[in-house]
N, CA and C of each residue as an Amber inpcrd file, in Angstrom:
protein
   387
 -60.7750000-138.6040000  49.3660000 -61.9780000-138.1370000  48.6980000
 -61.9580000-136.6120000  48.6650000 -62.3430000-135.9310000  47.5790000
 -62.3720000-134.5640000  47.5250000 -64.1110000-134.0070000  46.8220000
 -63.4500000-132.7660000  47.7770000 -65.1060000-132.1640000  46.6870000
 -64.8790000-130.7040000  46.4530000 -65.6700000-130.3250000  45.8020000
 -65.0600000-128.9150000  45.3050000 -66.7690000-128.1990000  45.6810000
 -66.6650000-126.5750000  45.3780000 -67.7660000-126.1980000  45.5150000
 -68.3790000-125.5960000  44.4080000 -69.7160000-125.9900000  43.9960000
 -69.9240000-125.6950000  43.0000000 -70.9200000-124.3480000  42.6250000
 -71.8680000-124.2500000  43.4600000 -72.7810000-123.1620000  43.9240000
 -73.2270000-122.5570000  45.0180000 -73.3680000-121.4650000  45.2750000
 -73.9480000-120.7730000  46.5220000 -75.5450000-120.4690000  45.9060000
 -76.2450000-120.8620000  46.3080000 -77.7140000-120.0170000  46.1160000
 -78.4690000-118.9870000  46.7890000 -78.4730000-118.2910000  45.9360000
 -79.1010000-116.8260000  45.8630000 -80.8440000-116.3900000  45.9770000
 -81.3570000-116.2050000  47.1970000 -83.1250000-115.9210000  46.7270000
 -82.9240000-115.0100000  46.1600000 -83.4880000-114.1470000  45.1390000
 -84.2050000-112.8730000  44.3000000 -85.1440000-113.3110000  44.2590000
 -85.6030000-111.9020000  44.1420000 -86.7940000-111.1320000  43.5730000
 -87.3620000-111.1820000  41.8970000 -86.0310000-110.6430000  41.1110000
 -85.8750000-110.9590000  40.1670000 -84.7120000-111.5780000  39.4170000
 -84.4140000-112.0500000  38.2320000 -83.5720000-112.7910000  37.9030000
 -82.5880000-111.4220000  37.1020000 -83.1800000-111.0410000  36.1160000
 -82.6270000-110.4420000  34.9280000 -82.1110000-108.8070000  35.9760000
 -82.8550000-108.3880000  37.2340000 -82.6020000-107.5090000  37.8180000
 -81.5600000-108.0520000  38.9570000 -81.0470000-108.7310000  39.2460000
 -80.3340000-109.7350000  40.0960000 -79.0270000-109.6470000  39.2040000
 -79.1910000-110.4480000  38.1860000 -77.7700000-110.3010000  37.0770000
 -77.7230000-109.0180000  36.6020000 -78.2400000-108.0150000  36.4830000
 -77.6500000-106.9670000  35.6990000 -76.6710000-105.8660000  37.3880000
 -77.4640000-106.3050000  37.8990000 -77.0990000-105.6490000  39.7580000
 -75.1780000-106.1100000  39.3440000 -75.2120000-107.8170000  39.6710000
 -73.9100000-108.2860000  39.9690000 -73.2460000-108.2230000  38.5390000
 -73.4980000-107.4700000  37.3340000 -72.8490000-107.8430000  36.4580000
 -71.9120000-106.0500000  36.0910000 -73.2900000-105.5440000  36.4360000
 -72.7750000-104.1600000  36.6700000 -71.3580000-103.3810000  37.4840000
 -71.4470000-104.2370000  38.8050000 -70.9090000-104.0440000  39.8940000
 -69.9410000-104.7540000  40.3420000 -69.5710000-106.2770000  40.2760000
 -68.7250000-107.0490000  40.3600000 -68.4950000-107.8690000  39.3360000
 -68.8400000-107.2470000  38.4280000 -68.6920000-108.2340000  36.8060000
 -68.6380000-109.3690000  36.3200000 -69.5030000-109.9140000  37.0810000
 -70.0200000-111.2540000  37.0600000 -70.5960000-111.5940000  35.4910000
 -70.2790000-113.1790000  34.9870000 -70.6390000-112.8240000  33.9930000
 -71.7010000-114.1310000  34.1110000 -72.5930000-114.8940000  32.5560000
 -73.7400000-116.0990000  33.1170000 -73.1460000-117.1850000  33.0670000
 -72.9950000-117.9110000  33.4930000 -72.3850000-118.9360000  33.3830000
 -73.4940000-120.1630000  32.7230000 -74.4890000-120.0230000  33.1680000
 -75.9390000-121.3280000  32.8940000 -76.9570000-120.3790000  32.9160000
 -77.6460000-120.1270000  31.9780000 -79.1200000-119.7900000  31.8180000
 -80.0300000-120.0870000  31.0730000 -81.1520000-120.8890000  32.1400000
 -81.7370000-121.9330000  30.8700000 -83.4340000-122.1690000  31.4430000
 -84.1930000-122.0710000  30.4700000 -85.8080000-121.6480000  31.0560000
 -86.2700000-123.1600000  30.8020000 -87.0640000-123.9950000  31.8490000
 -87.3810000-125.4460000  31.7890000 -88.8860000-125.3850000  30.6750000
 -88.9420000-126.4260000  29.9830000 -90.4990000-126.0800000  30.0480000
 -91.4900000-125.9070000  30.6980000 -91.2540000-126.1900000  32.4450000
 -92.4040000-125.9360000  33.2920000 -92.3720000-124.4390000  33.3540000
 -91.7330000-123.3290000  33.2500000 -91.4020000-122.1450000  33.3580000
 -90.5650000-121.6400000  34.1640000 -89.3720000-122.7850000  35.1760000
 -88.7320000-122.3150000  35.7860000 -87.5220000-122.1850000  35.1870000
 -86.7340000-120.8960000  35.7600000 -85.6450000-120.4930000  35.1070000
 -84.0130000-121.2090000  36.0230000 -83.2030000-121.3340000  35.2180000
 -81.6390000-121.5990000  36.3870000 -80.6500000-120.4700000  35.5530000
 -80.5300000-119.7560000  36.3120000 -79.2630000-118.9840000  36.0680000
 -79.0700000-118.4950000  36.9920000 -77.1400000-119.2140000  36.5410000
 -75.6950000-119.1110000  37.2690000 -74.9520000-118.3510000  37.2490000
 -74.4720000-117.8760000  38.0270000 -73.1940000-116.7830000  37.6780000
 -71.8780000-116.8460000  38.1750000 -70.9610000-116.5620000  37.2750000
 -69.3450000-116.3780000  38.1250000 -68.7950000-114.9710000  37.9610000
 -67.6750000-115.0050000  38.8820000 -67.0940000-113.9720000  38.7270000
 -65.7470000-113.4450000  37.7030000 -65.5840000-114.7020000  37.0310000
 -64.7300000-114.4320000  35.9160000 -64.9790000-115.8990000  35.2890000
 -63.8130000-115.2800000  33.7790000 -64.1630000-116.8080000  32.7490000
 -63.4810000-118.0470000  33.5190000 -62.8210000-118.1830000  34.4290000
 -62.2250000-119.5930000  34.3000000 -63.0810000-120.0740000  36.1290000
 -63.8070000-119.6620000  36.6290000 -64.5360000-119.6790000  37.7530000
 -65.2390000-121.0580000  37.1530000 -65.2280000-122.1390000  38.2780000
 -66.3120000-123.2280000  38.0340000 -67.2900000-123.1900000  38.9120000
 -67.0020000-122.3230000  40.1380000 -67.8550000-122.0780000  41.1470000
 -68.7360000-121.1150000  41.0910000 -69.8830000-120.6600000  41.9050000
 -70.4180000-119.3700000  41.1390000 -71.7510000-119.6350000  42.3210000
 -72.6220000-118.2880000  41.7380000 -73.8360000-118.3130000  42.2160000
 -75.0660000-118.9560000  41.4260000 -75.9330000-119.2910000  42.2480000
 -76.9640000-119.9270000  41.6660000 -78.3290000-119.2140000  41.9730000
 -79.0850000-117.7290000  41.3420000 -79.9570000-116.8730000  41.6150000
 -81.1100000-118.3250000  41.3250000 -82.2460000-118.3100000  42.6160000
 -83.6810000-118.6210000  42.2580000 -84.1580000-117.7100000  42.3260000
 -85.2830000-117.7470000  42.1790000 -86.6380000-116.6260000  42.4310000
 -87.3360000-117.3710000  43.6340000 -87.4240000-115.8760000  44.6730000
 -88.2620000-116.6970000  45.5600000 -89.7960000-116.5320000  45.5360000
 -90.2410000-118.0680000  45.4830000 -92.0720000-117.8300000  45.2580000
 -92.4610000-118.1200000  46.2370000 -92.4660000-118.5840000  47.1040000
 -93.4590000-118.4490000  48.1430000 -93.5350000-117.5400000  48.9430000
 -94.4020000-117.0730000  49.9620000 -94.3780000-115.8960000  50.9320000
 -93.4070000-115.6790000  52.1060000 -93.1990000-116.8890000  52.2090000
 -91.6330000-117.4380000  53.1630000 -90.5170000-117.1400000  52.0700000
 -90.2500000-117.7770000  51.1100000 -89.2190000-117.2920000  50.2540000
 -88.7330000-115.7530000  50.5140000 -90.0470000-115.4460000  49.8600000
 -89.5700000-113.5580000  49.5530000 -89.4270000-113.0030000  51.0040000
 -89.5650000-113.6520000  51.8970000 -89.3130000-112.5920000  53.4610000
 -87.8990000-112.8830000  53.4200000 -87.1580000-114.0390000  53.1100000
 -85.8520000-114.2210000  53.0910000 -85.0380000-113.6140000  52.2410000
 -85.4460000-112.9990000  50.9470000 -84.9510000-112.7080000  50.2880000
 -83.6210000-110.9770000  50.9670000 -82.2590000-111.1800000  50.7980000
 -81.6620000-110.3220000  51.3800000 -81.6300000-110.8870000  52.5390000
 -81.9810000-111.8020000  53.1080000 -82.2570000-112.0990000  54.9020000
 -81.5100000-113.4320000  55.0460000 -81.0120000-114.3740000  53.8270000
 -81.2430000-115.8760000  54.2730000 -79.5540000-116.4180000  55.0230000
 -78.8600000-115.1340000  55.5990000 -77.3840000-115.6810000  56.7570000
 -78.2350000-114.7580000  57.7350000 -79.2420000-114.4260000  58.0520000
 -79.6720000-113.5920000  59.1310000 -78.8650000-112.2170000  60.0670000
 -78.1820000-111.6470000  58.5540000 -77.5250000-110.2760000  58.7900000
 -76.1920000-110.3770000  58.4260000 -75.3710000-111.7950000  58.5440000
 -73.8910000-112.4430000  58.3490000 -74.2060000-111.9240000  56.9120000
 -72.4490000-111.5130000  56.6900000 -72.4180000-111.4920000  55.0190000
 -72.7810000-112.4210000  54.6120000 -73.3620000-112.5210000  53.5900000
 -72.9550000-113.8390000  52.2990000 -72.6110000-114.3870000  51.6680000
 -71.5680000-113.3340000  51.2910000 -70.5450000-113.6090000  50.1150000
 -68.9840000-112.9690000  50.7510000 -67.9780000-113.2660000  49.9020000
 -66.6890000-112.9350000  50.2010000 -65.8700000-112.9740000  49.0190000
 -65.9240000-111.7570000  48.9510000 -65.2350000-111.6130000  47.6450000
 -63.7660000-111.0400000  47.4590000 -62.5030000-111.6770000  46.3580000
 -61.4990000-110.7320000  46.8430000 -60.8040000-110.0380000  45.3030000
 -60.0890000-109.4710000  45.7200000 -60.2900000-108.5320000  44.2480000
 -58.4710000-108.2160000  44.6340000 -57.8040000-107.4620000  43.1700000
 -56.0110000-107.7030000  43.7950000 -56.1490000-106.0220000  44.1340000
 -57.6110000-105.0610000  43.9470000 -57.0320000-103.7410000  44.0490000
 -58.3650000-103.5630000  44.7960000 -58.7590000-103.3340000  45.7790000
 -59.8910000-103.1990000  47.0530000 -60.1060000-101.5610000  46.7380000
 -59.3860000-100.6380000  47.0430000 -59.6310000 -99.2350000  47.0820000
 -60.0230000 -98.7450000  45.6290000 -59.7030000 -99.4960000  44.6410000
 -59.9350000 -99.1490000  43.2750000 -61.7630000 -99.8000000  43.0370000
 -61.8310000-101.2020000  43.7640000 -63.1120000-101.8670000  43.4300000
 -63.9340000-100.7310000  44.0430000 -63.5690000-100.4840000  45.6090000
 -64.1100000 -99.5000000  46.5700000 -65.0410000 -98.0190000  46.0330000
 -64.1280000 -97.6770000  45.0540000 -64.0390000 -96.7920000  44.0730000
 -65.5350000 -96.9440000  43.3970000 -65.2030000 -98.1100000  42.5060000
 -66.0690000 -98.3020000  41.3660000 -67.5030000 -98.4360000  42.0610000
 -67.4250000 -99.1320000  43.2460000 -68.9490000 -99.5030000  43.6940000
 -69.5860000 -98.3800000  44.2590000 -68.6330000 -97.6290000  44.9080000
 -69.3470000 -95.8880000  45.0990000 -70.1220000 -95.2310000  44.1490000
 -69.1010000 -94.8330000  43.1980000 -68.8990000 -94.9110000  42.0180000
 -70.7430000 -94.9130000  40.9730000 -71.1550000 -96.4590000  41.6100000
 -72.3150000 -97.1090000  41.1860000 -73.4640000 -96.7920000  41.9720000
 -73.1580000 -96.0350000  43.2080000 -74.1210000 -95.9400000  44.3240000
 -74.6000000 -96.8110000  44.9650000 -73.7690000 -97.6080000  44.9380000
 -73.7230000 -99.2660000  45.6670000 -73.7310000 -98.6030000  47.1920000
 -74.4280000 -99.2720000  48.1680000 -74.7520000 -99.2070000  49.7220000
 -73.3020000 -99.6690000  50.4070000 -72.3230000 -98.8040000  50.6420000
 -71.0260000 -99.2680000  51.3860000 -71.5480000 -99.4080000  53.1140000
 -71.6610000-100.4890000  53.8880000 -71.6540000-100.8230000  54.9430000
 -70.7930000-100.4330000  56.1370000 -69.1840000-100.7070000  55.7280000
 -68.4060000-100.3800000  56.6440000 -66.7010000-100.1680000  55.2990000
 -66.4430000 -99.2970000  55.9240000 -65.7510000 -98.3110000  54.8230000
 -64.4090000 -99.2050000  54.7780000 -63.4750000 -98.8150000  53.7170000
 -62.3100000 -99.4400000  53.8350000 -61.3480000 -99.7510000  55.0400000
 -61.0630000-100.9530000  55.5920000 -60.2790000-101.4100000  56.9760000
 -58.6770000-102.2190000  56.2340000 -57.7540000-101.1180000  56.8930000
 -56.6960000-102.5640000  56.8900000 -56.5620000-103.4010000  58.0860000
 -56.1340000-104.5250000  58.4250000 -56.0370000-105.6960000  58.7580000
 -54.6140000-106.0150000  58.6140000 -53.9340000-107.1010000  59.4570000
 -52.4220000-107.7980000  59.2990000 -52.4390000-107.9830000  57.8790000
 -53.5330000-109.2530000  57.5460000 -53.1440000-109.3920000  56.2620000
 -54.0520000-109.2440000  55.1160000 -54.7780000-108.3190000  55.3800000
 -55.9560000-107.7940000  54.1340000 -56.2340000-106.2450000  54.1280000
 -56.8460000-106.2390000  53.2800000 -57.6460000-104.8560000  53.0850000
 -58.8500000-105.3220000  52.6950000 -59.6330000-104.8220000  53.1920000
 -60.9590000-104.8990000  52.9720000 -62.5830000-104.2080000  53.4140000
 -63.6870000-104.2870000  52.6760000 -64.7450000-103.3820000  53.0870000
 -65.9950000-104.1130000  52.9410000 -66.6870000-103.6120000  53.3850000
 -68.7370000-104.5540000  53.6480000 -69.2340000-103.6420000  52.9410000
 -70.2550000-103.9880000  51.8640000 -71.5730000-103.5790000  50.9270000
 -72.3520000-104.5130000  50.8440000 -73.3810000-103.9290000  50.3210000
 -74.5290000-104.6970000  50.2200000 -75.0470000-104.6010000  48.6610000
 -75.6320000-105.9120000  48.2340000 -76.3060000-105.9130000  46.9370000
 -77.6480000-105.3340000  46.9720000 -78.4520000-105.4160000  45.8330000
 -79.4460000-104.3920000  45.6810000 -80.6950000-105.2910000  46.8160000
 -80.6750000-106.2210000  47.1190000 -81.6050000-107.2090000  48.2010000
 -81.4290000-106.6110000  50.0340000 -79.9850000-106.3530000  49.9030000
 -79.3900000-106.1760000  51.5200000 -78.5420000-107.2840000  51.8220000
 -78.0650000-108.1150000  51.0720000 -77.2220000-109.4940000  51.0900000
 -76.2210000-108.3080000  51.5460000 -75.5440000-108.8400000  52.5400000
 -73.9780000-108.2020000  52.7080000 -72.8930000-109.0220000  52.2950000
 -72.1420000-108.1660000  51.2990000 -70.5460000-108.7820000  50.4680000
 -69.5490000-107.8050000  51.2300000 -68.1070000-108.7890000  51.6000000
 -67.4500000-108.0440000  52.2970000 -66.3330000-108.5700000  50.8870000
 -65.6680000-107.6690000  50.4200000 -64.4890000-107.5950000  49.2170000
 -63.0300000-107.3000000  50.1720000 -62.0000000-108.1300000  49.9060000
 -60.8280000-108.5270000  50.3200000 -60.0390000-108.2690000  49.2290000
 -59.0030000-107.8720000  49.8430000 -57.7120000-107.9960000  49.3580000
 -56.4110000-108.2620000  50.1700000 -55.9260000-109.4210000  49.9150000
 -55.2670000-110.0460000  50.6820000 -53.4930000-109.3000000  50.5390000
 -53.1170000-108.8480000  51.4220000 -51.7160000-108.5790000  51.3200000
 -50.8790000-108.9280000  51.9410000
């Protein structure tokens, strides 16, 4: 039996400020965006065209929601991202005035660094060598 993964979910704040953050910065593009008639929204995101996996931004509405929002691994990154040129991504997210956490590290078999999205979610970007 196999399973694959299909979404990580994301609390925001906002949606359209959420995607323009990760689209800006890690070039994420939509994968699903679609408004119900009750008024709730689903949009997905990946990190490139052939990605089946991806994020899944809600909006958080309740008062519990939004305290989580940026909070919901309780400080653990959230994401893990890997890229084939780290010091070049490194670059670009400076670059953007993106919040760098812990600066470029090599490792046996990576390179890699911790930022944070515009919430405080911490993404640590890899490059495996």
């Amino acid at each position: 039996m196999e399973a694959s993964l299909g979404r990580v979910i994301l609390l925001v704040d906002d949606y359209d400020e959420a995607y323009n953050f990760y689209h800006k910065n890690f070039f994420c593009i939509k994968m699903y965006d679609q408004n119900t008639s009750e008024g709730q929204r689903f949009l997905h995101i990946r990190f490139n065209e052939s990605d089946q996996a991806g994020v899944w931004f809600l909006k958080a509405e309740s008062s519990q929601q939004r305290k989580l929002v940026g909070r919901q691994t309780g400080g653990q990154p959230t994401l893990v991202l890997y890229t084939a040129d780290c010091h070049r991504f490194y670059q670009h997210l400076q670059d953007n005035g993106v919040t760098i956490v812990e600066p470029i590290t090599t490792a046996l078999n990576s390179t890699y660094f911790h930022c944070q999205d515009l919430y405080g979610n911490k993404i640590i970007v890899v490059e495996l060598i």
